[in-house]
C-alpha positions in Angstrom: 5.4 24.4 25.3 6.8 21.5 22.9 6.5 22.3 19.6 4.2 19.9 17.5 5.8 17.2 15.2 4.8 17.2 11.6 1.9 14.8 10.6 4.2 12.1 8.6 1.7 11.1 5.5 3.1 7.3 5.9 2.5 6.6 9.2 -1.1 8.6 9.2 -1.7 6.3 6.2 -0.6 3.3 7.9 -2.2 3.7 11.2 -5.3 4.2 9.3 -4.7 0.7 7.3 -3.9 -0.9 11.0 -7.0 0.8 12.0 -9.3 -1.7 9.6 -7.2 -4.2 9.9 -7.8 -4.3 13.8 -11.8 -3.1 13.6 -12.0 -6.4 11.3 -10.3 -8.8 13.7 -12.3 -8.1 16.3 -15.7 -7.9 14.8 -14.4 -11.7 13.1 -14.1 -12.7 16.7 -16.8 -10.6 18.4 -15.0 -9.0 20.6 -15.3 -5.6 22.8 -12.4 -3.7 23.0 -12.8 -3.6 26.6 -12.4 -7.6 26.4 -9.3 -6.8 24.0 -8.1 -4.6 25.9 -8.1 -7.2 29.2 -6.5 -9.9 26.6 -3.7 -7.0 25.7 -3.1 -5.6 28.7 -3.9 -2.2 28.0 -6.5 0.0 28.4 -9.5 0.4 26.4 -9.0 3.8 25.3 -5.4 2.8 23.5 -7.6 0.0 21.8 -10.1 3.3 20.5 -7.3 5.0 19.5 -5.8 2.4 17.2 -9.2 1.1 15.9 -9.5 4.7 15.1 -6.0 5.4 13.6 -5.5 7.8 16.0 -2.5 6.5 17.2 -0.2 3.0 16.5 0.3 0.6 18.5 3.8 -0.1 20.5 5.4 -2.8 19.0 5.0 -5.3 22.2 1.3 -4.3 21.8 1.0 -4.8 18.5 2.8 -8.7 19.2 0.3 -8.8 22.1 -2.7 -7.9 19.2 -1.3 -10.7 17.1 -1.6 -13.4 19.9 -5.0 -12.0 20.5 -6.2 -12.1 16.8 -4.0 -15.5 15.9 -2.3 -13.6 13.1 1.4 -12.2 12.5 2.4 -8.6 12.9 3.0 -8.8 9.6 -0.6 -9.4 8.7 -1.6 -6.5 11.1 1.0 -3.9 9.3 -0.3 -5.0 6.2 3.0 -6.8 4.5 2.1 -8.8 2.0 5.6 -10.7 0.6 7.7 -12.0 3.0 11.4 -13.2 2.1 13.0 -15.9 3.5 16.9 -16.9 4.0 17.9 -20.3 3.1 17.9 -23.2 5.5 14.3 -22.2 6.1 10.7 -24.4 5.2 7.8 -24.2 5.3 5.6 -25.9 7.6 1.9 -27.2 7.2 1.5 -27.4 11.2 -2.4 -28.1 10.5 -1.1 -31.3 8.6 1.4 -32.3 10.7 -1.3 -31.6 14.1 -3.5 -33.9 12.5 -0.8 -36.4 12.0 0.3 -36.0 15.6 -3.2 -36.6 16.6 -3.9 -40.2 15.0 -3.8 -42.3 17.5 -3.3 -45.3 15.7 -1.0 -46.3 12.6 -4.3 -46.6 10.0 -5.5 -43.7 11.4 -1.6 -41.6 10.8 -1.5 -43.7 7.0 -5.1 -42.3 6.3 -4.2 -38.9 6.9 -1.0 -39.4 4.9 -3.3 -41.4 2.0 -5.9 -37.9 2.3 -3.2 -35.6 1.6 -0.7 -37.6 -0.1 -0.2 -34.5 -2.7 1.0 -32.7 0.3 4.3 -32.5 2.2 4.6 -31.3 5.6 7.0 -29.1 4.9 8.8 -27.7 2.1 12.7 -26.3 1.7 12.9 -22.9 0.8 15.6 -21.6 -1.2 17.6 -18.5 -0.6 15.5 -15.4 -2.7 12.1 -17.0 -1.9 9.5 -15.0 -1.3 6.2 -15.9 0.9 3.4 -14.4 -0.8 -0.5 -14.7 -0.8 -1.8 -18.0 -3.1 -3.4 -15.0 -5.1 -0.7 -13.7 -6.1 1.3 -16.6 -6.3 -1.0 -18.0 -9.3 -1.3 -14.4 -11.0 2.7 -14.3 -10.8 3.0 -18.3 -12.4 0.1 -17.5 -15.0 2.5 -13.9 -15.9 5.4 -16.5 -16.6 3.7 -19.4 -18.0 1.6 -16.8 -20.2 5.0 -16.0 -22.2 5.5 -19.7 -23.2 1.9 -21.1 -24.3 3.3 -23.7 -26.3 5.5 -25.2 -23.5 4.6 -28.8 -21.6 5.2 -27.9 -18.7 3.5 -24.3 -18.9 0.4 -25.0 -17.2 2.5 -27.5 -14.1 4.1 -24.6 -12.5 1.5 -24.5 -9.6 -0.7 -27.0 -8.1 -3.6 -25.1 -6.7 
């Protein structure tokens, strides 16, 4: 008989957060788990157990659950900040699909006129951080908050 591992309080902690995070998905897209499941490529049981916390999913399951719910495995494990190396950008792929889908110049320079505030993508230096606009403006606001008398205190963000 093979001796039982011990319960690790971290990954019982984090199935359970992958748990609601995967119940939530797929009542946002009215799903069954049996049609998850098909969409997976798993059985319906191992989508049970992971809605349940019971168990986690594999990691080419849990990058099959991401296609599924249109979000990163970084959004199903719950990770929050995400750093990025230099040489990297950010992307606004919703701008730059609508800007592939003018069909005419007027319409391209009136989607560019719309959102002229906006680039379709930015550089990112080394020691960036991806983080939630949430806590982007809460982070700004703790710097600016130190300098009230400063210009350009209230132009760090653009919300």
């Amino acid at each position: 008989m093979t001796p039982e591992r011990p319960v690790d309080p971290r990954r019982s902690k984090l199935a359970s957060e992958v748990a609601v995070r995967l119940r939530q998905l797929r009542a946002r897209l009215d799903l069954t788990q049996d049609e998850v499941a098909g969409r997976v490529g798993c059985h319906e049981s191992a989508i049970s157990r992971w809605e349940s916390g019971a168990r986690l999913p594999s990691c080419q399951d849990l990058i099959e659950l991401a296609r599924v719910y249109g979000v990163s495995c970084d959004a199903l494990l719950g990770v929050t900040e995400i750093a990025v190396s230099d040489g990297s950008a950010l992307l606004d792929q919703a701008l730059l699909d609508r800007l592939d889908a003018a069909e005419t110049t007027e319409q391209f320079d009136a989607v560019v006129q719309e959102r002229r505030e906006h680039s379709v993508w930015i550089p990112i230096e080394d020691g960036a951080r991806i983080v939630s606009l949430k806590e982007a403006v809460r982070r700004a606001n703790a710097v600016a908050g130190k300098f009230p008398d400063s210009a350009h205190a209230g132009k760090l963000f653009r919300p």
